[in-house]
PDB file with SEQRES, HELIX, SHEET and CRYST1 records, atoms N, CA, C and O in Angstrom:
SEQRES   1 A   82  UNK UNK UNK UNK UNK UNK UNK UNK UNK UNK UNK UNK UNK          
SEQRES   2 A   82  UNK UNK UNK UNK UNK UNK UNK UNK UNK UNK UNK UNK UNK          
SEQRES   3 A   82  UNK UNK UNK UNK UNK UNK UNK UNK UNK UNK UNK UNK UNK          
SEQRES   4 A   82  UNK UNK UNK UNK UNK UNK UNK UNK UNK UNK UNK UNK UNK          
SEQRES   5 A   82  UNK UNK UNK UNK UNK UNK UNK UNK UNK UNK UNK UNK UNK          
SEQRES   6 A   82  UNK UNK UNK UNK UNK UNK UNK UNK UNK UNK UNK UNK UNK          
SEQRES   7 A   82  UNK UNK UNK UNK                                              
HELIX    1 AA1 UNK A    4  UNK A   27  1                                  24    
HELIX    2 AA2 UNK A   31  UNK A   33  5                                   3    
HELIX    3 AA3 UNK A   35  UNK A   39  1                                   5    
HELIX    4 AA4 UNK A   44  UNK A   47  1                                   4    
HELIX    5 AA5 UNK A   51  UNK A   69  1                                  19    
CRYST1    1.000    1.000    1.000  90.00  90.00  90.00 P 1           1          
ATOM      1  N   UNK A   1      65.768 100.034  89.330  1.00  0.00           N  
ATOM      2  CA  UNK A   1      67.140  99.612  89.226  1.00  0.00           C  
ATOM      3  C   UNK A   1      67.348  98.397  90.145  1.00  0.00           C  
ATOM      4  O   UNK A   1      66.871  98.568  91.267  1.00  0.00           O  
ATOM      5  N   UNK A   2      68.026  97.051  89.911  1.00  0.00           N  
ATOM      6  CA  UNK A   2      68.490  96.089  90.518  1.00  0.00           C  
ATOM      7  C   UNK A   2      68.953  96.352  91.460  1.00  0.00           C  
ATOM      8  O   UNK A   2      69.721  97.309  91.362  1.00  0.00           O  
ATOM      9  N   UNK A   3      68.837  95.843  92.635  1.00  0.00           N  
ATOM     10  CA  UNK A   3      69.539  95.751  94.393  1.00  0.00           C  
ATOM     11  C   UNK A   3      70.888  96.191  93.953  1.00  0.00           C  
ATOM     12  O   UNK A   3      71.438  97.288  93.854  1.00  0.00           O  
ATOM     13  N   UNK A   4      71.254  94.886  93.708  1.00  0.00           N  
ATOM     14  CA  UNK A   4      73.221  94.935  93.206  1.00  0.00           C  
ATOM     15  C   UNK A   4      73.493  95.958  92.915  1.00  0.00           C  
ATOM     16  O   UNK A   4      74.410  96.520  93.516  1.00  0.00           O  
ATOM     17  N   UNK A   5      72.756  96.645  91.809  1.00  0.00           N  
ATOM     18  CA  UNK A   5      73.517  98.080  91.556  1.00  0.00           C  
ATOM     19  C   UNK A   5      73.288  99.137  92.090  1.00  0.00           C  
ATOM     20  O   UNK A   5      73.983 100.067  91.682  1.00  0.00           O  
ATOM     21  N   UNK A   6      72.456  99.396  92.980  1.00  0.00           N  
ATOM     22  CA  UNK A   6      72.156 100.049  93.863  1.00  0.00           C  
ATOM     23  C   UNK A   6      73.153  99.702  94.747  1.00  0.00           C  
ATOM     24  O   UNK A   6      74.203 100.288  94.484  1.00  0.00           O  
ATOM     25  N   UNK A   7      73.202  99.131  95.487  1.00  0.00           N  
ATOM     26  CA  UNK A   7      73.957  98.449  96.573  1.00  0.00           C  
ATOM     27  C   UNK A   7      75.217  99.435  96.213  1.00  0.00           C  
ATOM     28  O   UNK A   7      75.476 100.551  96.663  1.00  0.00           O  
ATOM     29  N   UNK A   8      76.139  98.373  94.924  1.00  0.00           N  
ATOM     30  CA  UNK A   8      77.046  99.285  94.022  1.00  0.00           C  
ATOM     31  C   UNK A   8      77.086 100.595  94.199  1.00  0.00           C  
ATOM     32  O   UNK A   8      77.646 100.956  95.234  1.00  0.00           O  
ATOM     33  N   UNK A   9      76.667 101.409  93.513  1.00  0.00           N  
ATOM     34  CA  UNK A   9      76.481 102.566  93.660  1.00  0.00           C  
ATOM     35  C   UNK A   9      76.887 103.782  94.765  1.00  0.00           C  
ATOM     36  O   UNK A   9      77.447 104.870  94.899  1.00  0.00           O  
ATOM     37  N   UNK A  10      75.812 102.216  95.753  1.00  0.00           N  
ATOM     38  CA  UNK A  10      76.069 103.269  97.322  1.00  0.00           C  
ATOM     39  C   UNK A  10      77.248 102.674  98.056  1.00  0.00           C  
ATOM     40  O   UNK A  10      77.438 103.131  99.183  1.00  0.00           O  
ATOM     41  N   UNK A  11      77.922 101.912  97.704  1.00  0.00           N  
ATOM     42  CA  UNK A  11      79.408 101.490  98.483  1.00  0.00           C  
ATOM     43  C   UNK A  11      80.743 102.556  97.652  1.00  0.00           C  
ATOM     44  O   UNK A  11      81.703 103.170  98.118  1.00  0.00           O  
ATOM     45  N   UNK A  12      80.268 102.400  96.395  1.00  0.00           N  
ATOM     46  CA  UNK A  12      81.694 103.279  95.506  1.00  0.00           C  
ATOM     47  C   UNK A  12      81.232 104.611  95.659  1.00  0.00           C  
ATOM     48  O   UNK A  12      81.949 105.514  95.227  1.00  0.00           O  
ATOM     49  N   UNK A  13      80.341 104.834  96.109  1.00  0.00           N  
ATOM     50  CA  UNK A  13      80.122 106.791  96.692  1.00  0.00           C  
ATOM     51  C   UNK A  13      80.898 106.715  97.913  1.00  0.00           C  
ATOM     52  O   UNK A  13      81.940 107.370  97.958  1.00  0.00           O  
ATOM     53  N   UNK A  14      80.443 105.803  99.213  1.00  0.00           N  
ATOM     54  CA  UNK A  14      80.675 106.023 100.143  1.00  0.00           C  
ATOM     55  C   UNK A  14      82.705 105.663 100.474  1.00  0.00           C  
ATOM     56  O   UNK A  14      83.361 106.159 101.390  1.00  0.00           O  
ATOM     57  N   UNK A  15      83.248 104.643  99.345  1.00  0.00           N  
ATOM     58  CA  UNK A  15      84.434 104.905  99.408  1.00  0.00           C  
ATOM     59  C   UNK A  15      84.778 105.579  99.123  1.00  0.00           C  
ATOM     60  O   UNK A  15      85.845 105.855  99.672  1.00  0.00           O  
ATOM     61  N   UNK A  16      84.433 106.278  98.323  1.00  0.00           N  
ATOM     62  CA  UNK A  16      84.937 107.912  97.139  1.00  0.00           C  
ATOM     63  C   UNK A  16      85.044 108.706  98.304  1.00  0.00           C  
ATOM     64  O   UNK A  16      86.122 109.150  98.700  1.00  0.00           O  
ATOM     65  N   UNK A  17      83.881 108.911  98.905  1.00  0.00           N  
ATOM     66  CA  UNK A  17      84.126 109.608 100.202  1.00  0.00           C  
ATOM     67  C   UNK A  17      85.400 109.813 101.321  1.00  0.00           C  
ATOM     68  O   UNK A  17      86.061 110.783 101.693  1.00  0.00           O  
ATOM     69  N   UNK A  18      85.371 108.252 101.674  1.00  0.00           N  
ATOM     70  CA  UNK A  18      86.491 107.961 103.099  1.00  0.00           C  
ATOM     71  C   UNK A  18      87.337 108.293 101.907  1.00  0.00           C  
ATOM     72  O   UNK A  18      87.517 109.507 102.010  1.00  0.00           O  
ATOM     73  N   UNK A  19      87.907 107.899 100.911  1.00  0.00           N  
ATOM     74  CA  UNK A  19      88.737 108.469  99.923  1.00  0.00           C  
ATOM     75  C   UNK A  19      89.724 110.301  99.998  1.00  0.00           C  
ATOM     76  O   UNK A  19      90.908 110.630  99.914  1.00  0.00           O  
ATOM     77  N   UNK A  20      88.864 110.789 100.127  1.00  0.00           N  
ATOM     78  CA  UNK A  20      89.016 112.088  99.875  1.00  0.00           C  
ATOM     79  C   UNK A  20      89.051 112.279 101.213  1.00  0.00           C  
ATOM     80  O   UNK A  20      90.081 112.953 101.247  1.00  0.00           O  
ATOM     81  N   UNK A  21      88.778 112.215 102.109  1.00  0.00           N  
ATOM     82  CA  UNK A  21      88.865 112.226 103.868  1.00  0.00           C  
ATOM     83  C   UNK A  21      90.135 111.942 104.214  1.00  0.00           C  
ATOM     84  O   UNK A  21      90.825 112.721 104.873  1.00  0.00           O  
ATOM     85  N   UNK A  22      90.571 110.696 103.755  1.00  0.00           N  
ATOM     86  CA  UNK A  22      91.965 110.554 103.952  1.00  0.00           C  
ATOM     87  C   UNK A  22      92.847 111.283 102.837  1.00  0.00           C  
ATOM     88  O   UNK A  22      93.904 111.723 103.290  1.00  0.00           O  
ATOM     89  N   UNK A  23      92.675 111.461 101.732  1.00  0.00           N  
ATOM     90  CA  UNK A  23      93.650 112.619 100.815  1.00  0.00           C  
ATOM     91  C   UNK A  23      93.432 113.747 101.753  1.00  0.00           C  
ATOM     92  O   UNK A  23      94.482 114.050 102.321  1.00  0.00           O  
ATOM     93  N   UNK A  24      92.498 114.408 102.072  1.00  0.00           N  
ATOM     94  CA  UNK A  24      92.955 115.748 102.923  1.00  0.00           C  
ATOM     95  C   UNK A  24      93.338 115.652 103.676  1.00  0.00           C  
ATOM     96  O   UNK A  24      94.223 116.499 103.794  1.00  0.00           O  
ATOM     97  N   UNK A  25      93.195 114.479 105.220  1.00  0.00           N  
ATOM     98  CA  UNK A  25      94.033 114.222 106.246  1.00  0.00           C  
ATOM     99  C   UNK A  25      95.121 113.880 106.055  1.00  0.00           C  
ATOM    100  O   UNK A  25      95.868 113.992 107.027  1.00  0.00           O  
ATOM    101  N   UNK A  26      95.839 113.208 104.514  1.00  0.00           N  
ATOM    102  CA  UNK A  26      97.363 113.317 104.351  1.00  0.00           C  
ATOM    103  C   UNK A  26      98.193 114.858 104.267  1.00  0.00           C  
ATOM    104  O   UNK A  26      99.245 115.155 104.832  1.00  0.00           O  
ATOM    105  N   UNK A  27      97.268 115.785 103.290  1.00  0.00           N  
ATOM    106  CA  UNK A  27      97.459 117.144 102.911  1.00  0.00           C  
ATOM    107  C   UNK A  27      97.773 117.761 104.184  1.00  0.00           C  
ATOM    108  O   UNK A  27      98.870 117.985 104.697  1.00  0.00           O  
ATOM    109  N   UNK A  28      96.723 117.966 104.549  1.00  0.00           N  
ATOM    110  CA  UNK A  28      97.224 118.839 105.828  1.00  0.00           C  
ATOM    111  C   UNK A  28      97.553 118.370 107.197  1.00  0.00           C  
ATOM    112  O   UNK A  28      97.465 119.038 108.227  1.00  0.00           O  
ATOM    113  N   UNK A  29      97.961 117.078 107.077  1.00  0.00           N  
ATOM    114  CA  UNK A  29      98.857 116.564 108.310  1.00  0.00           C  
ATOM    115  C   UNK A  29     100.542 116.526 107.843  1.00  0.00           C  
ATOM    116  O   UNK A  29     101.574 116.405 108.503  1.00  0.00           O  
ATOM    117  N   UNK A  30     100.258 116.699 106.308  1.00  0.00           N  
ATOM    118  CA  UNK A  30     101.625 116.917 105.872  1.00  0.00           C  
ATOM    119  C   UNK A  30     102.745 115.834 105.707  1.00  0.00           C  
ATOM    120  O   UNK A  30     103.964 115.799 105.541  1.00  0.00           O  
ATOM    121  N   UNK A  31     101.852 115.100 105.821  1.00  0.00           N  
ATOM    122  CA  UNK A  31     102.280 113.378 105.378  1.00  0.00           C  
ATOM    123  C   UNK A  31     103.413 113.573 104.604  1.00  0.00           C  
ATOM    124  O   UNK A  31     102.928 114.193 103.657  1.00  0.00           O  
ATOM    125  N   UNK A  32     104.397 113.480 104.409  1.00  0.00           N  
ATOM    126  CA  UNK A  32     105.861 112.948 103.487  1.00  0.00           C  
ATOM    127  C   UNK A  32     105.527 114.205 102.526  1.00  0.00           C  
ATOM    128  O   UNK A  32     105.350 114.131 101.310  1.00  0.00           O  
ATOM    129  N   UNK A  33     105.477 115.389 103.331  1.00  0.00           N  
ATOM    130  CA  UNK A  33     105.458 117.185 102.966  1.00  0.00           C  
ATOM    131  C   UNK A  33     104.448 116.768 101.709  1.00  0.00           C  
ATOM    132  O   UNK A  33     104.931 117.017 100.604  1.00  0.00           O  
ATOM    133  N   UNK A  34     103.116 116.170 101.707  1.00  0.00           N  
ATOM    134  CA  UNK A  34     102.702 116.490 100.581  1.00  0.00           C  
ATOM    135  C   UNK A  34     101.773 118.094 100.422  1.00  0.00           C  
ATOM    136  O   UNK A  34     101.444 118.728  99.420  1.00  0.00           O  
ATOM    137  N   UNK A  35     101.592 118.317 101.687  1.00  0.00           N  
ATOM    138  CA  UNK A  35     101.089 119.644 101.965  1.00  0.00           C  
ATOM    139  C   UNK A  35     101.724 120.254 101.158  1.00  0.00           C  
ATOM    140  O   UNK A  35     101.398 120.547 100.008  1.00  0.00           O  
ATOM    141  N   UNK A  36     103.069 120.581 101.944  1.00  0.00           N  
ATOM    142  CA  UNK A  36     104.079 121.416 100.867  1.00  0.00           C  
ATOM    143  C   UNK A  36     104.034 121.047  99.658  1.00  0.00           C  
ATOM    144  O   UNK A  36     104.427 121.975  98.951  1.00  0.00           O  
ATOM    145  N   UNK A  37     103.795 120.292  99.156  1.00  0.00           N  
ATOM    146  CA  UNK A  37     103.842 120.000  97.754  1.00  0.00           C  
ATOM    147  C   UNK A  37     102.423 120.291  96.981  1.00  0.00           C  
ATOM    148  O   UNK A  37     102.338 120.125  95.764  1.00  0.00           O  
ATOM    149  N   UNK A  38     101.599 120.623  97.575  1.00  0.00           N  
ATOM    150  CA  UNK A  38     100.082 120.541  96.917  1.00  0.00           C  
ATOM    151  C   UNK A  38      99.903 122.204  96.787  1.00  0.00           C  
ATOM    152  O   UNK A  38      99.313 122.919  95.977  1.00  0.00           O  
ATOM    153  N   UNK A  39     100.892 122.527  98.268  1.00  0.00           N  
ATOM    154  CA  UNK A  39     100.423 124.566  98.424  1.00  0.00           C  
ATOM    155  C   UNK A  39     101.304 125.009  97.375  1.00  0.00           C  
ATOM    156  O   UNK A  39     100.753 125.496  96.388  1.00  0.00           O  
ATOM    157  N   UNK A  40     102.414 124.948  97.385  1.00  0.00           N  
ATOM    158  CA  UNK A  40     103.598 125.466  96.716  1.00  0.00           C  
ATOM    159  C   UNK A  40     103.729 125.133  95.095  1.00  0.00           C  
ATOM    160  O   UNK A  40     103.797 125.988  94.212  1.00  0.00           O  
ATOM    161  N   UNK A  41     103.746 123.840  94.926  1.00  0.00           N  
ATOM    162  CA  UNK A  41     104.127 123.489  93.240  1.00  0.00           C  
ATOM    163  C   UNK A  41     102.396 124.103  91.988  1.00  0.00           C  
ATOM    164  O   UNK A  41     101.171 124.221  92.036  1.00  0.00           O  
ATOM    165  N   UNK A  42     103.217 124.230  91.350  1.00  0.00           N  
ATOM    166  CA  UNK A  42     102.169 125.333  89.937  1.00  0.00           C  
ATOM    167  C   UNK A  42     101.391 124.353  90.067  1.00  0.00           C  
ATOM    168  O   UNK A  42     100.363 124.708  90.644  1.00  0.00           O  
ATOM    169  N   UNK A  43     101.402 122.743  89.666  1.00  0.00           N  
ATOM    170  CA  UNK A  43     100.356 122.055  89.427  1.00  0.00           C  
ATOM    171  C   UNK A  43      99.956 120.805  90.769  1.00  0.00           C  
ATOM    172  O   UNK A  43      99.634 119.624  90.641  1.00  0.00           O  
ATOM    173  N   UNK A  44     100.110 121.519  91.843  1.00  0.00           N  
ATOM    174  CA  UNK A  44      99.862 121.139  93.226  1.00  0.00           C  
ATOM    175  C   UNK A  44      98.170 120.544  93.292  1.00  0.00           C  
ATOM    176  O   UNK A  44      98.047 119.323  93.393  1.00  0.00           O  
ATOM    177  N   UNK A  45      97.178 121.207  93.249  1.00  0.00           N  
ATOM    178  CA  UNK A  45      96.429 120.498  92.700  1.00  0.00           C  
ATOM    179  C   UNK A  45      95.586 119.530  91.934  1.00  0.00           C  
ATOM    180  O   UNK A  45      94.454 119.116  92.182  1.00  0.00           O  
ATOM    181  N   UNK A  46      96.427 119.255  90.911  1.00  0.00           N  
ATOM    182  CA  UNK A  46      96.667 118.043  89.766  1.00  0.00           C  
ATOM    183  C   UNK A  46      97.375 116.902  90.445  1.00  0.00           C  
ATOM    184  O   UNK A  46      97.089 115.811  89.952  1.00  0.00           O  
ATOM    185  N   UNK A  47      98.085 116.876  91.284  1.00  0.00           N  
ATOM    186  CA  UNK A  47      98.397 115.746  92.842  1.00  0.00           C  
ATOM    187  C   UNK A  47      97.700 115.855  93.540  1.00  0.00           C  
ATOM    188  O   UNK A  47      97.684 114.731  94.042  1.00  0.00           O  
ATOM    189  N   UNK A  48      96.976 116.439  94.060  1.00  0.00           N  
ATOM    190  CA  UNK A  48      95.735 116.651  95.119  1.00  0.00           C  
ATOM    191  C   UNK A  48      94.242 115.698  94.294  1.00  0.00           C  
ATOM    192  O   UNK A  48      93.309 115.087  94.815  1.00  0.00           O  
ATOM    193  N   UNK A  49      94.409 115.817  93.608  1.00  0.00           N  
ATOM    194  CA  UNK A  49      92.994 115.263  92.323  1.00  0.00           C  
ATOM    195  C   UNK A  49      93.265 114.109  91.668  1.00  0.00           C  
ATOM    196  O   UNK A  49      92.413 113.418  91.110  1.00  0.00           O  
ATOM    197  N   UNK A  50      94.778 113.811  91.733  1.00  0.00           N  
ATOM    198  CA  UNK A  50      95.351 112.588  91.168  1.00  0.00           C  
ATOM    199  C   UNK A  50      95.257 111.335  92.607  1.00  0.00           C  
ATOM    200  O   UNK A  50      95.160 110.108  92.636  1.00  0.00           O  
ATOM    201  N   UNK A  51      95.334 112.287  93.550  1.00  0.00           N  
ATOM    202  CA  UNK A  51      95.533 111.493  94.730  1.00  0.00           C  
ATOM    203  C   UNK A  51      94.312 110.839  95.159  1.00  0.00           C  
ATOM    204  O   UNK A  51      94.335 109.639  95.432  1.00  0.00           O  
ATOM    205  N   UNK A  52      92.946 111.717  95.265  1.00  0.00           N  
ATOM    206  CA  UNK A  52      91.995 111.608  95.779  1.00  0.00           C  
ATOM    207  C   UNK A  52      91.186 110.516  94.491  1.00  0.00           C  
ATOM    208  O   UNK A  52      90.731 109.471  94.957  1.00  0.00           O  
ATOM    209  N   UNK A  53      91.091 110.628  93.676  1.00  0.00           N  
ATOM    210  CA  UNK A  53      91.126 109.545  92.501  1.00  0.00           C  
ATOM    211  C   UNK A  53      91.177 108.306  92.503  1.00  0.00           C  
ATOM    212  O   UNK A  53      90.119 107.680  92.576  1.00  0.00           O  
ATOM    213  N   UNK A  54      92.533 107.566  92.417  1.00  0.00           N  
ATOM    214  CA  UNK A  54      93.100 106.628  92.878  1.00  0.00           C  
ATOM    215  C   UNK A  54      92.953 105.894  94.236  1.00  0.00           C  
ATOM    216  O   UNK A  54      92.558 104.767  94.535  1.00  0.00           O  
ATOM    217  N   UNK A  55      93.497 107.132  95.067  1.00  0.00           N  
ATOM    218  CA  UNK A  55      92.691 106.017  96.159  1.00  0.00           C  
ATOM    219  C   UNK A  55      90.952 106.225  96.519  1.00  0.00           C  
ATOM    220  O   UNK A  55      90.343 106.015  97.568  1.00  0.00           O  
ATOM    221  N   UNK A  56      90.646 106.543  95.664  1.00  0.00           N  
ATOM    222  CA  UNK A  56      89.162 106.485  95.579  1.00  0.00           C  
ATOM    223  C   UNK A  56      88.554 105.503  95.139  1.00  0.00           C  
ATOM    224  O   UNK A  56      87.458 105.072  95.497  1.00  0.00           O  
ATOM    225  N   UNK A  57      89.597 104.927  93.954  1.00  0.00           N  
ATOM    226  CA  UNK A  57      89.399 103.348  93.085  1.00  0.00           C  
ATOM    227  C   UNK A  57      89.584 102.480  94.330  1.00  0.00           C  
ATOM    228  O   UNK A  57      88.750 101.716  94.816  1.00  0.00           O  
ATOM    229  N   UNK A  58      90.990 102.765  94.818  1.00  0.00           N  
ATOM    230  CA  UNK A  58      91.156 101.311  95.686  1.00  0.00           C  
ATOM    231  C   UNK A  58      89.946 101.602  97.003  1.00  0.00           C  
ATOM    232  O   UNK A  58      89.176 100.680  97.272  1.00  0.00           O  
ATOM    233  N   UNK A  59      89.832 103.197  97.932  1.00  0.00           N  
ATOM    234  CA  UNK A  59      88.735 101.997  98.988  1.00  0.00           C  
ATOM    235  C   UNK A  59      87.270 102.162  97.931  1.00  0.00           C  
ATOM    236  O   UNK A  59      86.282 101.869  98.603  1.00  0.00           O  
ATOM    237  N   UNK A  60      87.073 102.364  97.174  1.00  0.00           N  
ATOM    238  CA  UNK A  60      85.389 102.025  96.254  1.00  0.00           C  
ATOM    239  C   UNK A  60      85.465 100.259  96.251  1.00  0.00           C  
ATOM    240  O   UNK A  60      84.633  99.436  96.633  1.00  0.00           O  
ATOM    241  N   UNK A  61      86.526 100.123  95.783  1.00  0.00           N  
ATOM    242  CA  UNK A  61      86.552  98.692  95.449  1.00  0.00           C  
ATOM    243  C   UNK A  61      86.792  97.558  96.940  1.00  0.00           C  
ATOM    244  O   UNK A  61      86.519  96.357  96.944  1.00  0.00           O  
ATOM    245  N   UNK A  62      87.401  98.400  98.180  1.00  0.00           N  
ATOM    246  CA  UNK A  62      87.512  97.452  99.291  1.00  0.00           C  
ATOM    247  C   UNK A  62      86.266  97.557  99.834  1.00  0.00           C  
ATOM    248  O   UNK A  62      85.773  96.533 100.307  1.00  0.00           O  
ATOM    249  N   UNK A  63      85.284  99.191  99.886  1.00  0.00           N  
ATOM    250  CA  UNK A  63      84.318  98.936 100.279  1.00  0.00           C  
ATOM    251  C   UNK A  63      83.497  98.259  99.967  1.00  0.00           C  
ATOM    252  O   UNK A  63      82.777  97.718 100.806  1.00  0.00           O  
ATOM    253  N   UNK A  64      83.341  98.071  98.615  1.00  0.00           N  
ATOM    254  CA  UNK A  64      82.546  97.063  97.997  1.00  0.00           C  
ATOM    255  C   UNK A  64      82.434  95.156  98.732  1.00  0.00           C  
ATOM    256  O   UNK A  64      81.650  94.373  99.269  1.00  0.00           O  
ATOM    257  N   UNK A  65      84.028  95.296  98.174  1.00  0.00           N  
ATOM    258  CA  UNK A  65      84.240  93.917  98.944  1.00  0.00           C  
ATOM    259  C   UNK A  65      84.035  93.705 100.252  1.00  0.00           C  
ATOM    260  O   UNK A  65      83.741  92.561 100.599  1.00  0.00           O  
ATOM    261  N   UNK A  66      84.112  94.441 100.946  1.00  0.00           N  
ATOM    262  CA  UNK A  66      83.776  94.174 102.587  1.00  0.00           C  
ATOM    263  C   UNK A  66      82.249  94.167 102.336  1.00  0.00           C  
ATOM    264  O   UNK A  66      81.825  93.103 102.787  1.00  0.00           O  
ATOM    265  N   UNK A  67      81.493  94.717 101.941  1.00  0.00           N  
ATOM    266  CA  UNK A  67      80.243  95.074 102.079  1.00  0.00           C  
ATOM    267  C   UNK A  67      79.853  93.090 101.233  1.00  0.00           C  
ATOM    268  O   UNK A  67      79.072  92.311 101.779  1.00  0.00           O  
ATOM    269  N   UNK A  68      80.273  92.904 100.514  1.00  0.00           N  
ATOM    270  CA  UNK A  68      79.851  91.626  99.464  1.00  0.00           C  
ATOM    271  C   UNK A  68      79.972  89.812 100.440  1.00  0.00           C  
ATOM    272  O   UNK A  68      79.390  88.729 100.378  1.00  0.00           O  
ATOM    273  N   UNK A  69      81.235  90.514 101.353  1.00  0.00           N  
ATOM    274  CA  UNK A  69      81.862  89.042 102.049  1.00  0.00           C  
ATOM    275  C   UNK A  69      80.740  89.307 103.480  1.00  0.00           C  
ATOM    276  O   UNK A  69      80.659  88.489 104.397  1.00  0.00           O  
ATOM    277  N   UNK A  70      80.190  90.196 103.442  1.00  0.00           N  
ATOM    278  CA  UNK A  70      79.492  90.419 104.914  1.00  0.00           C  
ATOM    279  C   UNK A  70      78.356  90.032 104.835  1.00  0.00           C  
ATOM    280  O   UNK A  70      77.575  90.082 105.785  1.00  0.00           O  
ATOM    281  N   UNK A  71      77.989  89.459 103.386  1.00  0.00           N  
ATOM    282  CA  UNK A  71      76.194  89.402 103.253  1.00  0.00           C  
ATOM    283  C   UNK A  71      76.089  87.583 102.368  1.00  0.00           C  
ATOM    284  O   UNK A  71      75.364  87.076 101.512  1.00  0.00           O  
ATOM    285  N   UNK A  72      77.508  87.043 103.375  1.00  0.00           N  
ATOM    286  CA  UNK A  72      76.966  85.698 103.517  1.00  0.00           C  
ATOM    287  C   UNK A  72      76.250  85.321 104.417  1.00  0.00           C  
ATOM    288  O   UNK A  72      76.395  85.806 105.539  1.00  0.00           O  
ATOM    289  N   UNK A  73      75.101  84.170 104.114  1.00  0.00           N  
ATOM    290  CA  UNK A  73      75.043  83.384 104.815  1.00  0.00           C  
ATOM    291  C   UNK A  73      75.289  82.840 106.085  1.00  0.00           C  
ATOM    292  O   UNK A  73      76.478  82.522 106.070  1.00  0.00           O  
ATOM    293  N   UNK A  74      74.724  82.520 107.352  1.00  0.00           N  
ATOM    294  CA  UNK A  74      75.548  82.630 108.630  1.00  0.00           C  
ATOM    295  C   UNK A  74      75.443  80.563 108.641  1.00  0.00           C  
ATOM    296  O   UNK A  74      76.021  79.880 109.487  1.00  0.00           O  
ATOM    297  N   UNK A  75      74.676  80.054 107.625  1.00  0.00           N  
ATOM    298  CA  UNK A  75      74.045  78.652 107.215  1.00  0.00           C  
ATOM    299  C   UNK A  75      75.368  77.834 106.851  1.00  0.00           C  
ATOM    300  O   UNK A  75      75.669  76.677 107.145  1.00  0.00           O  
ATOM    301  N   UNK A  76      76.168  78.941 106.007  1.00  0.00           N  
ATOM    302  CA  UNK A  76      77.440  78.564 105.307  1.00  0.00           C  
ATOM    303  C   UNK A  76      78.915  78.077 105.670  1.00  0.00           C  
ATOM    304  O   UNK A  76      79.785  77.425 105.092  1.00  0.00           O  
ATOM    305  N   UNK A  77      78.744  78.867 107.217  1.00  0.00           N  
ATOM    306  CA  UNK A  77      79.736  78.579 107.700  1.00  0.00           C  
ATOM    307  C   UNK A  77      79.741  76.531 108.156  1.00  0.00           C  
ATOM    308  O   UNK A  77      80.608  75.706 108.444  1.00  0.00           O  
ATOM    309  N   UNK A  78      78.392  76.525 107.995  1.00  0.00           N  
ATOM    310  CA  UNK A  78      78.564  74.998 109.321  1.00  0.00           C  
ATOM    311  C   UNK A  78      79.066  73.807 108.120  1.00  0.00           C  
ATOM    312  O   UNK A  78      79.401  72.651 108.375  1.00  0.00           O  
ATOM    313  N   UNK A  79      79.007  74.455 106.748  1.00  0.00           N  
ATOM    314  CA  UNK A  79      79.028  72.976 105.516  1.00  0.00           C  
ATOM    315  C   UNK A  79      80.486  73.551 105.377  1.00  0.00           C  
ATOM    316  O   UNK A  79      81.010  74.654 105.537  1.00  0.00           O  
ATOM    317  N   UNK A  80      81.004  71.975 104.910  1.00  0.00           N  
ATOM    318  CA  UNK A  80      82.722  72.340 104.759  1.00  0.00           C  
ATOM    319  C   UNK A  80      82.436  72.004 103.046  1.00  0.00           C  
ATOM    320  O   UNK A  80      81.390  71.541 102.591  1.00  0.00           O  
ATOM    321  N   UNK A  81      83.167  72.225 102.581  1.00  0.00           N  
ATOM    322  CA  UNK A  81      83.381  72.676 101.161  1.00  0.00           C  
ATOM    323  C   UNK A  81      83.720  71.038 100.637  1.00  0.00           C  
ATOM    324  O   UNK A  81      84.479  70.343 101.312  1.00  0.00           O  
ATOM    325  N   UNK A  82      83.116  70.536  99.446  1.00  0.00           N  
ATOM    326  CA  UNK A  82      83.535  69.007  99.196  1.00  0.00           C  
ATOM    327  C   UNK A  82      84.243  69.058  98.551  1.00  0.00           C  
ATOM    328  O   UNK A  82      84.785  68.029  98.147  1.00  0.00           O  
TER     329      UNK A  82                                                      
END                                                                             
């Protein structure tokens, strides 16, 4: 398999991760009562899974990008752009 997608791969796991780290540290710190809202409501879980999801897209995709802007060149900085 190609670097890139490897690379890939292992940045959108590892945001998926911090992802779900922070959905449970909202849950049970009780962030804007979503606790209460995840223990109590019938489909409390279906927000718990909706949550961890989504922001799973957004840090997959920041980790990515941090990981992409970090593996310039240190050559690049000294040329100014024509």
């Amino acid at each position: 398999m190609p670097k890139l997608v490897v690379l890939y791969i292992r940045e959108c796991l590892l945001g998926f991760a911090i992802a779900i780290v922070f959905s449970m540290a909202l849950v049970v710190l009780n962030v804007a009562n979503l606790g209460h809202l995840v223990s109590t409501v019938e489909g409390g879980w279906l927000a718990f899974l909706l949550l961890c999801i989504f922001n799973g897209i957004v840090f997959a995709g920041v980790q990515f990008g941090i990981t992409v802007m970090r593996m310039a060149d240190p050559d690049d900085e000294d040329q100014a752009p024509r």
